[in-house]
Structure formats: structure tokens, C-alpha cells
N, C-alpha and C positions, 0 to 999 in steps of 0.2 A: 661971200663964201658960204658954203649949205654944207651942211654937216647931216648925215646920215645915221640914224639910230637903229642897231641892232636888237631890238629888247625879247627875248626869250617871254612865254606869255607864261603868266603864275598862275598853280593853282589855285582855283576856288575856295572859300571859304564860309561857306555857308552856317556857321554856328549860329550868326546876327543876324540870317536875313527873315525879313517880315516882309508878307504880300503887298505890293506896291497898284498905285494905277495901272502903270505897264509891266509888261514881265518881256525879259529876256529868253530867246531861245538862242542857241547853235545848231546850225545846218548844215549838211555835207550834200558839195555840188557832185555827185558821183560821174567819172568818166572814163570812158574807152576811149584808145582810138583803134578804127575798123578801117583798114587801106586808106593810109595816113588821114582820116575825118575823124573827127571827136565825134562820139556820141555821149549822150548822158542819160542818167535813169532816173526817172520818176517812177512814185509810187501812189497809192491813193492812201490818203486819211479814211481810219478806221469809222466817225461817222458819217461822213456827208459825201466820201468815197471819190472827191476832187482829187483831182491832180497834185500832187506836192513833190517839194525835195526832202527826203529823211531830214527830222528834225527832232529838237525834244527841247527837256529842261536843265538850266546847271545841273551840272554833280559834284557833291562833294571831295571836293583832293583833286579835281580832274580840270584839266586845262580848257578852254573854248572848244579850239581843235579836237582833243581829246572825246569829249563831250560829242560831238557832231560825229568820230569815227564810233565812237559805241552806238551811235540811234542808225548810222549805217547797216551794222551789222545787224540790229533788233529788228528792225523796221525793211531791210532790203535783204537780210543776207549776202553783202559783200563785206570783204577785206581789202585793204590797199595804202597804200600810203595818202597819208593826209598832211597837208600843209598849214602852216601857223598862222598865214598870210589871210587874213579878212578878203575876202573878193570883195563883199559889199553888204546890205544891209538891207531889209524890207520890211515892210509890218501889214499886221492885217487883223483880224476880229477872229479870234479863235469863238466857236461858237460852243457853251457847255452846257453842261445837264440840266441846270436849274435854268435855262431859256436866258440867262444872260451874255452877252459877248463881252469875250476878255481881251484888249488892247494888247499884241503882241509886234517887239519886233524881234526880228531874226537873224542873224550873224552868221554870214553864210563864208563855209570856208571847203576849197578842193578836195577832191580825194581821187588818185587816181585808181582805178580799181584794176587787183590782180587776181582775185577770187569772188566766185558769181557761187553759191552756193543753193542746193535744192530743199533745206533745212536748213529754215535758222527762227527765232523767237515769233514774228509775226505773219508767218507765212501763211497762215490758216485766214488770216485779219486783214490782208493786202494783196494789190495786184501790183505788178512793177512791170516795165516796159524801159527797153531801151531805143532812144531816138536821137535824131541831130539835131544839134541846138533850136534848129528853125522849128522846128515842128515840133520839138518840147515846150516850148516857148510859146505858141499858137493853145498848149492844153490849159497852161496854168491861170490861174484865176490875177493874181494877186500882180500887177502892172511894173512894179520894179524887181522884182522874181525875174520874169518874162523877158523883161529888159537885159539882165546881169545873164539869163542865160542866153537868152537871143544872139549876145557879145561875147560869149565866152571863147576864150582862146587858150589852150594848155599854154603857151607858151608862153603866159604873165603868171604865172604860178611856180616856175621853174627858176632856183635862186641859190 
């Protein structure tokens, strides 16, 4: 018999946390659908101007999900509902200032997006594009990214 765990995700707590090997981020997979196809939106990273999905770092008091819908709106200027539900997971070498690359993975969770906005925090620092999964998936660098969006289906988010 399988038993089914409902767990609400907790906020963050970052009073103790100290820089580790790896660092955690939260991702929001942003999505339309355009004459029932999903599209989704990438954006470029501010310096090496790749392909990405909005992402960032915890934030204090702020859920995973939580987290992923605020770097939505800084980094892409959308709003929408965002889902609790982990899609998946990827990592990659964030590259920083001092020429060192920092061990990241990323925790990547839905959003379905109701508002595309022409002003918001990073607009000046980013290009955003919206495409279908196939050919979002073709830009991004990072192989399990590419993968999780290549497969994505709204319809495993919906709960």
C-alpha cells in the first residue's frame, strides 16, 4: 500500500546559513499556452548573455517556489501562478567575478504566466523570448535544463 504525502514547502531560514561547495538556487519554468501549445520563456544571464530560465538565490521567509516567482518578475517581468511541485533539478558552474566557477544546482518549479509586463527590475540587463519547448530547449546550455524543458507538459503541474 503507498501512501501519498501532501507537505506544504516551509519557509526558508537563512539566519545559519554559511557558503557551502554547492549553492542552491530556485527556477521558474515560465509558461503560455498559445492555441492550446505551451510556450515558455527564456531569458539571458546578465553576464555571458546565455540562454536561461529566471532564477536566483534563497530568500529569507520565502518558500522555494516563492523564491523562483520573485526572480520571475525581477529577471523577466512576469506574474502568474507558480506551483509548489519541484519539476526537476539541474546544475551547472555559475561563472563570477573573481574567474572562479561556483558549483550550482537549481530547483526548478512551474509558473504559469498571466502577466508579460514592459517594466519590471531587469529589463535594461536582459532579453526574454518566448518559444516551444523544442526550440527553447535547442538554446539552453546546460543538458538536464534542456531535457526537463524539451518534456515539459502543463498538464504534470496541474494538482
Amino acid at each position: 500500500m503507498s501512501t501519498t504525502l501532501n507537505m506544504a514547502q516551509a519557509p526558508i531560514d537563512l539566519t545559519d546559513a554559511h557558503k557551502s561547495d554547492v549553492r542552491t538556487q530556485f527556477g521558474a519554468l515560465c509558461f503560455r499556452m498559445v492555441r492550446g501549445k505551451p510556450e515558455v520563456l527564456l531569458v539571458t544571464s546578465r553576464r555571458t548573455k546565455r540562454w536561461i530560465v529566471p532564477k536566483g538565490w534563497p530568500m529569507d521567509g520565502k518558500t522555494p517556489s516563492e523564491s523562483a516567482e520573485i526572480e520571475a518578475w525581477e529577471e523577466a517581468g512576469v506574474r502568474g501562478k507558480v506551483y509548489d511541485r519541484c519539476l526537476g533539478v539541474y546544475s551547472y558552474r555559475k561563472a563570477m567575478e573573481d574567474d572562479e566557477d561556483l558549483p550550482c544546482v537549481t530547483m526548478v518549479y512551474a509558473m504559469k504566466v498571466r502577466e508579460c509586463a514592459a517594466k519590471y527590475p531587469e529589463a535594461q540587463e536582459r532579453k526574454r523570448k518566448w518559444l516551444r519547448p523544442k526550440k527553447a530547449a535547442a538554446l539552453v546550455d546546460e543538458p538536464d535544463l534542456a531535457h526537463m524543458i524539451r518534456n515539459f507538459d502543463p498538464q504534470q503541474v496541474k494538482s
